[in-house]
C-alpha angles and dihedrals in degrees: 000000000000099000091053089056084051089054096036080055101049088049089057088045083052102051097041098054089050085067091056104260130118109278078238096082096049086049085056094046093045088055095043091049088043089057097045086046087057099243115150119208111232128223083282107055093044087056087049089051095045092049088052102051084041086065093045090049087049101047087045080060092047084063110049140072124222088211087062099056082067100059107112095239086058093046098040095048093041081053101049098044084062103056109048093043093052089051101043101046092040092060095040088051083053100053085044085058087067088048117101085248112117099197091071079038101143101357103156124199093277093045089055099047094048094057083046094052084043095050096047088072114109136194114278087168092057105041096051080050096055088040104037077064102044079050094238095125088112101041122110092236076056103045082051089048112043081047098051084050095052099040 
């Protein structure tokens, strides 16, 4: 069963980057269409998947210098993103929490800020994927980026 969710996702891969988007997202969709189909990845599969983002991982460290996570532009919007999402988002979990919804039920102040920090992550993975293809891996606005992602 594994190896017909591989296919399936390399169909979607296929299709999507006809249209002229990364692989990446039809990766995304198939699993997302597998799941909702009810189909379960096997030991195999989850190895597969682990070894994958392992290399991504790896080529995203390849990229970047540690020097330029340093540069005051990476480190003050990095900063600053922070901030304000966490902010955002954690007062916007706590007035959920005085809302009739049970799933924000007893959500303190900690709680809330805790979704909100874990929320304000991005994806580095992605976005090295959309910009190793436009080609703007080695940009300024991508070196800033790709830094801002990774601090």
């Amino acid at each position: 069963m594994d190896i017909v969710m591989i296919v399936v996702a390399f169909g979607f891969g296929f299709v999507v980057k006809q249209v002229g988007l990364p692989p990446l997202v039809g990766f995304l969709v198939a699993g997302f269409v597998l799941n909702w189909l009810g189909f379960v990845g096997g030991d195999d599969l989850e190895k597969f998947a682990d070894t994958g983002v392992l290399l991504l991982l790896f080529s995203i460290g390849l990229k970047v210098r540690l020097k330029s996570l340093l540069k005051a532009e990476i480190l003050f919007v990095t900063s600053l993103h922070m901030l304000v999402t966490v902010v955002l988002l954690g007062s916007l979990v706590y007035l959920l929490s005085y809302s009739a919804l049970s799933l924000f039920a007893g959500v303190d102040w900690k709680i809330s800020l805790l979704i909100a920090f874990a929320l304000s992550f991005s994806s580095t993975v992605f976005t090295v994927k959309v910009m190793e293809e436009r080609g703007e891996m080695n940009s300024k606005h991508g070196r800033i980026a790709i830094g801002i992602l990774v601090v």
